[in-house]
N, C-alpha and C positions, 0 to 999 in steps of 0.2 A: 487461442482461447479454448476452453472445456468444449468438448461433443456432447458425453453421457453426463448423466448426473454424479456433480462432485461433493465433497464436502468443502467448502470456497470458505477463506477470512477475507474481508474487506478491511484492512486497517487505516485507518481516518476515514472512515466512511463517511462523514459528514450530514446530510441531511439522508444519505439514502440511495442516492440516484441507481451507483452502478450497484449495487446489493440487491433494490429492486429487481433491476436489469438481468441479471443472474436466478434471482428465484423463481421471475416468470419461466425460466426456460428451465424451473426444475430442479434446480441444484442445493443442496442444504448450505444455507448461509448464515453466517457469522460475522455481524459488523461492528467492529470496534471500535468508540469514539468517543474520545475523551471530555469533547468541549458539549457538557450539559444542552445548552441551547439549539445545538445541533441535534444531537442523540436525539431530544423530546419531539425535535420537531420530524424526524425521520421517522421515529415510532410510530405518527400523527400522519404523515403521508401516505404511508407505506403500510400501514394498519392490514390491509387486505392480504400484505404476502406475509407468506411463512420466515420472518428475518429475527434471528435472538442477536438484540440490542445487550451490548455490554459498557458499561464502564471502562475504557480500557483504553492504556494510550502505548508509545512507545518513548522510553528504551526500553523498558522492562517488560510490559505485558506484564502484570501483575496477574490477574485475573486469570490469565488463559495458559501463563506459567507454569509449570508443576501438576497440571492436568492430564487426563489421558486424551489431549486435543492431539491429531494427527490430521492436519487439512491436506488435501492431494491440490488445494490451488490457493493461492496464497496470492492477493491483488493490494498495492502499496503505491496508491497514485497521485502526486502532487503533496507527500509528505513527507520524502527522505531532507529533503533542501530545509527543512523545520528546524531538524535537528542537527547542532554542533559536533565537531571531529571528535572529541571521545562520546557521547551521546551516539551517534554512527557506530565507532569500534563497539560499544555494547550491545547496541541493536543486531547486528546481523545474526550475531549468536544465537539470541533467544529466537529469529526470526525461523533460525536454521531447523531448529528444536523444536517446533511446532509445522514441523515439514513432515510427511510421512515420505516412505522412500519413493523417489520417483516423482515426487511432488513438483510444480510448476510456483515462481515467484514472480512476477510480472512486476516493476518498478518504473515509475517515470521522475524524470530529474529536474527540476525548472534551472533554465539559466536566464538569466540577465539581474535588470535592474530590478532593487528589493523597492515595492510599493511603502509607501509611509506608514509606517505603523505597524511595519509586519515584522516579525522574527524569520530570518530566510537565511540562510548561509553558501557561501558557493560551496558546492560539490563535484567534484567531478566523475565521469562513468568511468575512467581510469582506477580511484581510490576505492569505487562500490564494488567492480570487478573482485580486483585483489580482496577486501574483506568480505567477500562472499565466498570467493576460493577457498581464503582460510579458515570458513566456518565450513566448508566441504560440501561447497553451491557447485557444479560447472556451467556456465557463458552457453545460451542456448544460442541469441540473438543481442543486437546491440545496433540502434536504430539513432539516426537524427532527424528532426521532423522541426519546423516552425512552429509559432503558436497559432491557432485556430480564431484564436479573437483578432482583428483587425489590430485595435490599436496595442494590444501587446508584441504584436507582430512589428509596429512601426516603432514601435518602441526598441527592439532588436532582441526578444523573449525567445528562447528557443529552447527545446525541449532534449534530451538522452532518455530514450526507453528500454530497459532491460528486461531481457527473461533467463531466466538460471532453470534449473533443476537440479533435485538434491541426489 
């Protein structure tokens, strides 16, 4: 995780949490979130810190595309599994491209059973590995862990955490 102050993306930031988490300790944050209801309400939480709320989802990053964004920390957590095998191969690209050099990605992977209603796709840290390489990531760390929630845990929820650097 960052020491000094970075320039940090949070991609699915969701309501806020870790982008908060991140600005109190200083670092220029950037949280991308696609789903309206969320963005508004992180806005509304999170009021007090320094966080530019954007429009903005993946595979494309429209928004933060084609800019002169260069993040040195780039955090993608509980959102790769979202998105389908070519949705994936396009992602990592634009992921790469908004990496300044030297830059940290930090990725977490959900496995198991998909909750009712959700869009979730298996992934493996195998397949993220190799398109990270090929978008000219290298493999810093590669981590297995349980899930933290009880009943996701009894459920057989388990997690692959990645961190690259560009």
């Amino acid at each position: 995780m960052p020491q000094k102050p970075l320039r940090l993306l949070d991609i699915g930031a969701g309501t806020g949490r870790d982008a908060a988490c991140f600005a109190v300790q200083g670092h220029q944050v950037t949280a991308a979130e696609p789903t309206d209801a969320f963005r508004l309400a992180g806005m509304r939480l999170h009021a007090a810190h320094d966080i530019e709320w954007i429009d903005d989802g993946l595979p494309h990053l429209a928004a933060l595309s084609g800019q002169d964004n260069a993040f040195d920390f780039v955090l993608l957590t509980g959102v790769w599994m979202h998105l389908d095998k070519a949705e994936r191969m396009t992602a990592m690209p634009v992921l790469a491209s908004l990496m300044a050099p030297g830059a940290r990605l930090i990725m977490s992977l959900r496995h198991g059973p998909v909750p009712e209603g959700r869009r979730m796709f298996e992934v493996t840290g195998e397949e993220t590995i190799d398109l990270a390489e090929a978008a000219g990531l290298s493999l810093l760390r590669k981590r297995y862990t349980e899930s933290i929630q009880p009943e996701n845990r009894a459920n057989g929820v388990h997690w692959t955490m990645l961190a690259f650097r560009r």
